[in-house]
C-alpha positions as CSV (number, residue, x, y, z in Angstrom):
1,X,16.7,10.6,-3.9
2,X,16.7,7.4,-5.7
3,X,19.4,4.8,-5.0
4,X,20.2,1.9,-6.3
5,X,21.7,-1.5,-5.0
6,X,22.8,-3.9,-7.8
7,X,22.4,-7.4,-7.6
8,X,25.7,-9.4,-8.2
9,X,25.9,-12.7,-7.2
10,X,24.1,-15.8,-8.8
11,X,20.8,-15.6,-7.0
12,X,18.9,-14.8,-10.0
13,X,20.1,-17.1,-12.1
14,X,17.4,-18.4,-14.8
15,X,17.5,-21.9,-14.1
16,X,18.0,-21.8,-10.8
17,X,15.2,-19.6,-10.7
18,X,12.7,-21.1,-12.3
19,X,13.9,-25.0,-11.1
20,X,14.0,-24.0,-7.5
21,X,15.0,-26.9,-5.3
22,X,15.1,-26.7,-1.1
23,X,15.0,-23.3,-1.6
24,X,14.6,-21.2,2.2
25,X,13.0,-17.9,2.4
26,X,14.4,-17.4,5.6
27,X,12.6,-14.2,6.6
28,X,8.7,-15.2,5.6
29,X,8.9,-18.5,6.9
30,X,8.5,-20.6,3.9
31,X,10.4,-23.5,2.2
32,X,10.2,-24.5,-1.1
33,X,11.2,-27.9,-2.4
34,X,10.5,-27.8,-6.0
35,X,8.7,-26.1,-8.5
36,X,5.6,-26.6,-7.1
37,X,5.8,-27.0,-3.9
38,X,5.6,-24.7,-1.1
39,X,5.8,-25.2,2.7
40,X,4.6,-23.3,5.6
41,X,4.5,-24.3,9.3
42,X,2.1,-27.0,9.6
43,X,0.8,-27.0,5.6
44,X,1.8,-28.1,2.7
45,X,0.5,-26.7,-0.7
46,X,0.8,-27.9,-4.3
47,X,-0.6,-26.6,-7.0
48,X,0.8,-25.3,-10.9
49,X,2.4,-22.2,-10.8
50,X,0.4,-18.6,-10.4
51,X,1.6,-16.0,-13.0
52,X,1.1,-12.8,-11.7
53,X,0.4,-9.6,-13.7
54,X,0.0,-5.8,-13.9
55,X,-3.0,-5.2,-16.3
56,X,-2.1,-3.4,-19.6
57,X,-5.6,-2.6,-20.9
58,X,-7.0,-0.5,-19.1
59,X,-3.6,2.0,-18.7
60,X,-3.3,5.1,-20.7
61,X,-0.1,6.2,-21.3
62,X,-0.8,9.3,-23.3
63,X,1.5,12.0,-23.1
64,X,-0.5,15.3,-22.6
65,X,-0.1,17.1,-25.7
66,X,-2.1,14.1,-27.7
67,X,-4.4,13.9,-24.7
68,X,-5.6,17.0,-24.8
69,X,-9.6,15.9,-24.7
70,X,-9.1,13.3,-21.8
71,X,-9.7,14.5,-18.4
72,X,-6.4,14.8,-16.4
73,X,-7.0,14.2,-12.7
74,X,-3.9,15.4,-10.2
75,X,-3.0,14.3,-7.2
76,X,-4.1,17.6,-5.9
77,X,-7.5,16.7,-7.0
78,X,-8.0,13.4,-5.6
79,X,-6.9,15.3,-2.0
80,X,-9.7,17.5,-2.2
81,X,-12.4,15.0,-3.6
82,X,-12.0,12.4,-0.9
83,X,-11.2,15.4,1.7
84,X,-7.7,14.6,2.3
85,X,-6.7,18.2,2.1
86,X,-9.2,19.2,4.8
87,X,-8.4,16.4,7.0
88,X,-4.5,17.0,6.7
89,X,-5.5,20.9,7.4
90,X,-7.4,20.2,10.4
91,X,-4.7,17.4,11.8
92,X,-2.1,19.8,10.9
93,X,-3.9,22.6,13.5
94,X,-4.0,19.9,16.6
95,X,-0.3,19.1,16.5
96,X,2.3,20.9,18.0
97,X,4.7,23.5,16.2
98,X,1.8,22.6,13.2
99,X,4.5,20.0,11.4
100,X,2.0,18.5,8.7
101,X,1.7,14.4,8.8
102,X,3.9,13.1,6.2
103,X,4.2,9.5,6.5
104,X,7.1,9.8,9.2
105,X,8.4,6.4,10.7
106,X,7.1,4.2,7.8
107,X,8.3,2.6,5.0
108,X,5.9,1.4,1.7
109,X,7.4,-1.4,-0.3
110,X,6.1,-1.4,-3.9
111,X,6.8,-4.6,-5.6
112,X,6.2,-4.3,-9.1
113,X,7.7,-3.3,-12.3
114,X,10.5,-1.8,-11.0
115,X,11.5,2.3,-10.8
116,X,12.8,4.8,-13.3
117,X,14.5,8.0,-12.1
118,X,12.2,10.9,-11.6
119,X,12.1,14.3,-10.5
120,X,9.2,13.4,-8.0
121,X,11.7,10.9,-6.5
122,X,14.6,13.3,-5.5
123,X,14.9,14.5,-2.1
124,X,13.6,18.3,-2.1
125,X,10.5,17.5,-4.3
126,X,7.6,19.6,-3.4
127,X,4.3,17.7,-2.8
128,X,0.7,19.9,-2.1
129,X,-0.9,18.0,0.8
130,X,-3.4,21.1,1.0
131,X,-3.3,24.7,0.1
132,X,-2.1,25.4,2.4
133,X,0.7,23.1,2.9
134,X,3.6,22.1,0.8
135,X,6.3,19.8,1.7
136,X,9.7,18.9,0.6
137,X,10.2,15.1,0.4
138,X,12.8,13.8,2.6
139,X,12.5,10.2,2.5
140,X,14.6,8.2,0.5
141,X,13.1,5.9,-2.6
142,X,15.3,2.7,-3.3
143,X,15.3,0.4,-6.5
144,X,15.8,-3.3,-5.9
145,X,15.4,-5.9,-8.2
146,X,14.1,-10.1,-7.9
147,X,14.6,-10.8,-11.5
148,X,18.1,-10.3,-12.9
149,X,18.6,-6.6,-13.0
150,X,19.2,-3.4,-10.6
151,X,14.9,-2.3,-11.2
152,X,15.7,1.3,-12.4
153,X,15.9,2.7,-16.0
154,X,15.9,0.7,-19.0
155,X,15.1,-2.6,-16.6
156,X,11.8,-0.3,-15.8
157,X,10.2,-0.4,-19.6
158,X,6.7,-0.5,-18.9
159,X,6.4,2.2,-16.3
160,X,3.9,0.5,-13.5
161,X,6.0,0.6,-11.3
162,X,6.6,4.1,-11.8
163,X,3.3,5.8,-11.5
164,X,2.7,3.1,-8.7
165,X,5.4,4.3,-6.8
166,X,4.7,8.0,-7.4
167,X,1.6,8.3,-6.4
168,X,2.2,6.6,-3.0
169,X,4.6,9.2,-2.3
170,X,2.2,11.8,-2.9
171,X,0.4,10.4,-0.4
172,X,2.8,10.1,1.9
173,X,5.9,12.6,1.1
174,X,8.0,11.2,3.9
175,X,7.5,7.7,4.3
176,X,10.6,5.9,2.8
177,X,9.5,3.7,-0.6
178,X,11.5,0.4,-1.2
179,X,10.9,-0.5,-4.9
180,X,11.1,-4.4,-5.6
181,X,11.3,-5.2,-9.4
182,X,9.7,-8.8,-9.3
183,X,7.4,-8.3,-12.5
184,X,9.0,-8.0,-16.0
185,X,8.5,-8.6,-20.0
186,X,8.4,-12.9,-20.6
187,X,7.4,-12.6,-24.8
188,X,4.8,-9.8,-24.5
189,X,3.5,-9.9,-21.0
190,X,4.6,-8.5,-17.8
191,X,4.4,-10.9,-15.3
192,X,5.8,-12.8,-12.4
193,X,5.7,-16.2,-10.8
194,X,4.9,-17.5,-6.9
195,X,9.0,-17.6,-6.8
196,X,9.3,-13.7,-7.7
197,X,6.4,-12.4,-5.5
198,X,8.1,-14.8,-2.4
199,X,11.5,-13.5,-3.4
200,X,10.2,-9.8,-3.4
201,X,8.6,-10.6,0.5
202,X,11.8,-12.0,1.6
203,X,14.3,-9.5,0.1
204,X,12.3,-6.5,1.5
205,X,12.0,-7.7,5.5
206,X,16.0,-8.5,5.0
207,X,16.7,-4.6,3.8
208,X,14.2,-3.3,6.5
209,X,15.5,-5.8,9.6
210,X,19.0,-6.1,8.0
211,X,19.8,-3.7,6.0
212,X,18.7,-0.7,7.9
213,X,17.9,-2.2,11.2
214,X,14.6,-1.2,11.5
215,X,15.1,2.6,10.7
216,X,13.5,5.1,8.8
217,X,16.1,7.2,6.7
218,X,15.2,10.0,8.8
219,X,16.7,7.9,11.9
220,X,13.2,6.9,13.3
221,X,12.2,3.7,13.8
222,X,9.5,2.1,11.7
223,X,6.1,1.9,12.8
224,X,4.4,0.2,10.1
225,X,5.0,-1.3,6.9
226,X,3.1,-2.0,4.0
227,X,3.5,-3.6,1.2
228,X,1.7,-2.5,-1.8
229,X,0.7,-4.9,-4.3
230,X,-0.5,-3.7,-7.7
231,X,-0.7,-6.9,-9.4
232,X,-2.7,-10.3,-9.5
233,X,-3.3,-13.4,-10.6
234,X,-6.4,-15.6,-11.5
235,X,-9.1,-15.9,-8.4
236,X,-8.6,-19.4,-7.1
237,X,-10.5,-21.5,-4.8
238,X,-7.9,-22.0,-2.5
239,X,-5.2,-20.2,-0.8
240,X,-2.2,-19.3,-3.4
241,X,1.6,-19.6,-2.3
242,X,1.5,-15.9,-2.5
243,X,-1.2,-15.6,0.3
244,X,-0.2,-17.9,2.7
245,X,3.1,-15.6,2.8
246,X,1.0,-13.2,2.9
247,X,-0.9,-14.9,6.1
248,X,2.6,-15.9,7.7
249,X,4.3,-12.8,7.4
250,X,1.1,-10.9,9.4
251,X,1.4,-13.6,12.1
252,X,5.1,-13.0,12.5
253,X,5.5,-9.8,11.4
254,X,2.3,-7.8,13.3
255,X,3.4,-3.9,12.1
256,X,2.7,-5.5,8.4
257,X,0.1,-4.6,6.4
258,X,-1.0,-5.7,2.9
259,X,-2.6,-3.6,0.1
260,X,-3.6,-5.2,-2.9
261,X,-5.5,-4.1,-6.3
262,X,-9.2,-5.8,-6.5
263,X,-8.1,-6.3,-10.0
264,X,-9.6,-5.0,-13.6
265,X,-11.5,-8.4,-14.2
266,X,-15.3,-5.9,-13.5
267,X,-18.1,-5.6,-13.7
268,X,-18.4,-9.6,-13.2
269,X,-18.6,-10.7,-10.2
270,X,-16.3,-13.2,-8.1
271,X,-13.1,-11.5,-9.8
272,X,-11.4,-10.2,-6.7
273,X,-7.5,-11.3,-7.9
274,X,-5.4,-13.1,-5.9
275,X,-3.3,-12.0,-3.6
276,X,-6.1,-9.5,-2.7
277,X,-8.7,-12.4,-2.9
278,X,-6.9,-13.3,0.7
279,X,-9.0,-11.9,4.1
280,X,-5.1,-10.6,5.0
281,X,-4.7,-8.5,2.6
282,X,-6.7,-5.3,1.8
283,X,-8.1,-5.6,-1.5
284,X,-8.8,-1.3,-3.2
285,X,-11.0,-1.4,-5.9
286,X,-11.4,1.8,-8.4
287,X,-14.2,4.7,-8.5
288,X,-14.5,7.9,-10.6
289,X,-12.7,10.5,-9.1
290,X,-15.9,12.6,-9.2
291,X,-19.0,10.9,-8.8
292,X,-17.7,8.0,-6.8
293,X,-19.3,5.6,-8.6
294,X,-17.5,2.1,-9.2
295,X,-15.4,2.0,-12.2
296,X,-17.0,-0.6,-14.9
297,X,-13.2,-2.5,-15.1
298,X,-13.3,-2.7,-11.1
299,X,-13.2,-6.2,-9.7
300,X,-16.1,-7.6,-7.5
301,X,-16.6,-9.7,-4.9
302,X,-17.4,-12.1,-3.4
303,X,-13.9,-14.2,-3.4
304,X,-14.9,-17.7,-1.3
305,X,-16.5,-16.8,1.4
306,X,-15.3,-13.1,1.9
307,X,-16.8,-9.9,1.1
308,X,-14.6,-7.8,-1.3
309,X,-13.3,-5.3,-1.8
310,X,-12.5,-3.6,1.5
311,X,-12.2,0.1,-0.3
312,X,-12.6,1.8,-2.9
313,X,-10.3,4.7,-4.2
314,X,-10.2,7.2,-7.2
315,X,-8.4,5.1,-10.2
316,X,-9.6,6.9,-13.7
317,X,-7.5,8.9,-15.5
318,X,-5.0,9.5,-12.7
319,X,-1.9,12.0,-13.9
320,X,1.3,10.0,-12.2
321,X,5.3,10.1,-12.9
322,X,6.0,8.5,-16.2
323,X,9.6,6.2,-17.3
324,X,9.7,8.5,-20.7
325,X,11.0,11.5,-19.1
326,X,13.0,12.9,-15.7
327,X,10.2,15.5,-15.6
328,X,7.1,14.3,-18.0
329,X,3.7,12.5,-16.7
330,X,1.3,10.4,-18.0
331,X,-2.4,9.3,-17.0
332,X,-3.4,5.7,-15.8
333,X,-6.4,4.1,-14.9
334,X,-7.3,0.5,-13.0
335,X,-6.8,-0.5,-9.6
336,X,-3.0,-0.5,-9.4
337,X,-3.4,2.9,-9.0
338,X,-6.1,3.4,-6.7
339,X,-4.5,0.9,-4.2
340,X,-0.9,3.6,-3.4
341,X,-3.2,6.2,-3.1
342,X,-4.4,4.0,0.4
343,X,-1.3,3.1,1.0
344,X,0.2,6.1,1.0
345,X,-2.8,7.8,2.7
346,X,-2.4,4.9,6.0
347,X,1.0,6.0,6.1
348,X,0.4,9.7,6.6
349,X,-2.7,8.8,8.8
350,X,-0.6,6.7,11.7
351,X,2.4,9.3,11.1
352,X,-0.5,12.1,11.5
353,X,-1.6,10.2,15.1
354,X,1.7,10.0,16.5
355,X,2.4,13.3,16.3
356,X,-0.8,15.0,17.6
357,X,-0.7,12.6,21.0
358,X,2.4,13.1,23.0
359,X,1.5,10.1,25.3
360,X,2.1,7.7,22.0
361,X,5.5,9.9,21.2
362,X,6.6,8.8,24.6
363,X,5.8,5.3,24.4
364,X,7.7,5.4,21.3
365,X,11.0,7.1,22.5
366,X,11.0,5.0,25.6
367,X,11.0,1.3,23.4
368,X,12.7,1.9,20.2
369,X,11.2,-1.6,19.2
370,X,7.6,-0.7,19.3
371,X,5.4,-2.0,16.6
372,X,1.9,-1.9,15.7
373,X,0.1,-5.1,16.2
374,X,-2.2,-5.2,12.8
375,X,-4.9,-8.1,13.7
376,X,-7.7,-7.1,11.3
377,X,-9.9,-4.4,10.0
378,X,-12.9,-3.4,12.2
379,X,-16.1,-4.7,10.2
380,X,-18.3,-2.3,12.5
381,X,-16.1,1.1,12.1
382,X,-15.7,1.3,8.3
383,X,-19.0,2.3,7.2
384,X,-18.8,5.6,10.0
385,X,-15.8,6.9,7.9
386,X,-16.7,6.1,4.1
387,X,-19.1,7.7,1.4
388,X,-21.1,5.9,-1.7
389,X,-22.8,6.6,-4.0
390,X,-26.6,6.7,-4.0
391,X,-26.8,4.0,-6.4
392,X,-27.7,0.4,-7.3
393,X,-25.2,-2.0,-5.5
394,X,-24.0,0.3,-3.2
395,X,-25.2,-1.1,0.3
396,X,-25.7,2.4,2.0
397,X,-25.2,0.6,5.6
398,X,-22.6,-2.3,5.7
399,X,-19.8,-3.4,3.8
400,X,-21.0,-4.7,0.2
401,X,-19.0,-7.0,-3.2
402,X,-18.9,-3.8,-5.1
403,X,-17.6,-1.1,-2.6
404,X,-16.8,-2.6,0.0
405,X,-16.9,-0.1,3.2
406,X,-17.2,2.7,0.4
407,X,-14.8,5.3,-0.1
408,X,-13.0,6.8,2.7
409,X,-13.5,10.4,3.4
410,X,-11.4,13.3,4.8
411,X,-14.0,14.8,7.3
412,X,-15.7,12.1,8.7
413,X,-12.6,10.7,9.6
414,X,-11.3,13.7,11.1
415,X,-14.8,13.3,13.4
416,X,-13.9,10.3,14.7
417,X,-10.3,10.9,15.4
418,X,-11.0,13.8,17.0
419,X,-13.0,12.0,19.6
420,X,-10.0,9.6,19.8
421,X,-7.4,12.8,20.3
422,X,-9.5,13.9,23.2
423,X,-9.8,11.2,25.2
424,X,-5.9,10.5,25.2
425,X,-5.4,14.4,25.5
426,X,-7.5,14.3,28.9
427,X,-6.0,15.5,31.9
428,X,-7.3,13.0,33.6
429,X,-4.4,10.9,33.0
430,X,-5.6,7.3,33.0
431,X,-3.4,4.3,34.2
432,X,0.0,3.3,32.3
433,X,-2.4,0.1,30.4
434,X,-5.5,2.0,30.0
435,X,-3.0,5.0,28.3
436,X,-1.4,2.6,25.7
437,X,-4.7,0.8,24.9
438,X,-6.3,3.9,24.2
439,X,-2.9,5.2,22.2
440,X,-3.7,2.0,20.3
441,X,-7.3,2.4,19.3
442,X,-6.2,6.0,18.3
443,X,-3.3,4.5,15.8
444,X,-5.8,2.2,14.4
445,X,-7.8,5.6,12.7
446,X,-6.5,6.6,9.4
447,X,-7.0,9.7,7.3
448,X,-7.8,7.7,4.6
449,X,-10.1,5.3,7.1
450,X,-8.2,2.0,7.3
451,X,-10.0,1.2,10.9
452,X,-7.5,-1.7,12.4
453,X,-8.1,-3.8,15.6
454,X,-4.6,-2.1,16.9
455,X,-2.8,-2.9,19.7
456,X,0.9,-2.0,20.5
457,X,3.2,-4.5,21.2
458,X,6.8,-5.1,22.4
459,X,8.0,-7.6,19.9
């Protein structure tokens, strides 16, 4: 069910706003003193104001009936291209009482345009994982707002934030979704400054720590969170107020991760956007849904010194929840909407772990404040769990600036974690540090094949 929580005191005010002086972001760390200043621990950084924005040439909103000719790709279908289905299947058989992964114990914030009401977003919806498996949403969806407004229904006139937030529930039926309204209509743009993006990464650690005390809806502690980010700015040569939050938040906060769009700046290289241009955030770049093959509009790497992207998703004609109807979809394409689907997908994945390995369900009930400690991804493990394409720029055997680690598939990951499940599984029980650190290396395999130098952590 969607739920709303109004702003209504002056925090938004326009001048205030935009003119910020000494103002504290108390949860990320970071101090701003005026317009164009920002202050973390030990750095200062000035530099003109970023505008951030969700890309509106490359998005077709179509309803069906005029789109008869365009390919319409479901969210069924990307399960069974990338093998997600078959993965979720074979999972599904290795847990007990078979209860699927659904994203359990983790929440997905989705700061962007903001959320309409949608049947996909009502408690009860029924989402295919597989053939074979259906499931009811349970998790609750919430609209918040940065920029004036309560983020749902007429506030949500473009609809990114719709689709965005649809297809990472999809992905991950039972993961709770916070939606964050912190881009919206300036003349005849959709955008968002530094001040809106920091405001968004403050307001959503004060609901999770705060507001629901570290619980899932379901009553569940979160595990992870992660925030997805389907927007960008310019590349820059150096960091952006946006990243170092970005960079602070992962020091402080280690169950955070960040997923960005690569951006729709391709086939040039060096376009990698910013905040995904940062080596803590995960940047998802877009492939056809069939032949896995980069999409033209797809960012590239390199950004400074980094290889980018770190993935690459289906993005071309996706069919996702549109704002024009309670019940009526419309088809998108960029990397804002390849970047939920691996969201969504690392949700279910460390929800599909913690259920299949009883030791990790134990550490979990004995300390409620348990957290995944998210240090990096695992250069050397990506390329074992990802496909791509026999083509030109594809570097069949390490990471690459135009698909990264390649495109995560369904049974190679299974492979791998089924090695993973075993060796926990063993009745040779192994000592109390040698259990959690292999508990840990287990949590760090996803179904969609985010690999993460994992450890658990009482925080």
């Amino acid at each position: 069910m969607l739920t709303i929580a109004y702003n209504t005191d002056d925090e938004f005010d326009e001048i205030k706003k935009y003119y910020v002086i000494n103002r504290h972001y108390e949860n990320i760390g970071i101090v701003q003193v005026n317009a164009n200043d920002i202050i973390l621990p030990s750095y200062r950084h000035t530099r003109a104001r970023t505008t951030y924005r969700v890309d509106t040439t490359t998005t077709v909103m179509k309803p069906f009936i005029t789109d008869q000719y365009r390919p319409m790709i479901s969210y069924q279908d990307i399960h069974k291209a990338i093998g997600f289905s078959s993965a979720i299947d074979e999972l599904t058989a290795q847990i007990p009482a078979h209860i699927p992964p659904c994203g359990d114990s983790n929440v997905i914030i989705v700061i962007d345009t903001g959320i309409t009401r949608h049947e996909a977003f009502e408690q009860g919806f029924r989402i295919h994982l597989s053939s074979n498996i259906i499931i009811p949403s349970e998790a609750t969806v919430e609209a918040r707002s940065v920029v004036g407004d309560n983020g749902v229904d007429d506030f949500e006139i473009y609809g990114h934030g719709t689709a965005v937030s649809y297809l990472a529930r999809v992905f991950a039926p039972n993961a709770d979704i916070i939606s964050i309204k912190a881009i919206h209509k300036v003349g005849n743009e959709f955008q968002g400054t530094d001040e809106d993006i920091l405001e968004a990464l403050d307001l959503a650690i004060k609901i999770i720590d705060q507001e629901r005390k570290g619980k899932h809806s379901m009553g569940v502690p979160y595990l992870v969170e992660i925030y997805n980010m389907s927007f960008g700015g310019e590349p820059t040569l150096t960091p952006t107020p946006v990243e170092l939050a970005i960079q602070n938040i992962s020091m402080r906060r280690p169950q955070a991760i960040f997923v960005g769009a690569a951006g729709n700046l391709g086939p040039k290289v060096g376009t990698i956007v910013n905040p995904s241009q940062s080596p803590w955030c995960i940047a998802v770049g877009s492939c056809n849904p069939s032949s896995f093959i980069v999409s033209p509009f797809s960012s590239r790497g390199p950004t400074r010194s980094y290889t980018k992207p770190e993935y690459l998703m289906p993005g071309e004609n996706i069919t996702a929840a549109s704002r024009t109807g309670f019940n009526n979809y419309a088809i998108f394409s960029g990397t804002s909407f390849a970047t939920p689907l691996l969201a969504g997908g690392l949700a279910t994945a460390i929800s599909g772990i913690i259920f299949v390995t009883p030791q990790v369900q134990n550490l979990i009930k004995q300390y409620e404040n348990l957290k995944l400690d998210i240090k990096g991804i695992i250069n050397n493990i990506g390329t074992r769990i990802t496909v791509k394409p026999q083509v030109a720029g594809a570097n069949l055997s390490g990471k690459d600036n135009n698909y990264g680690f390649g495109i995560p598939y369904g049974p190679l990951i299974a492979k791998e974690m089924g090695f993973m499940i075993q060796a926990i599984q063993s009745p040779s029980q192994l000592a109390a540090a040698q259990a959690i650190s292999l508990a840990n290396t287990t949590l760090s395999i996803g179904i969609l094949g985010l690999f993460m130098n994992t450890l658990l952590r009482l925080v």
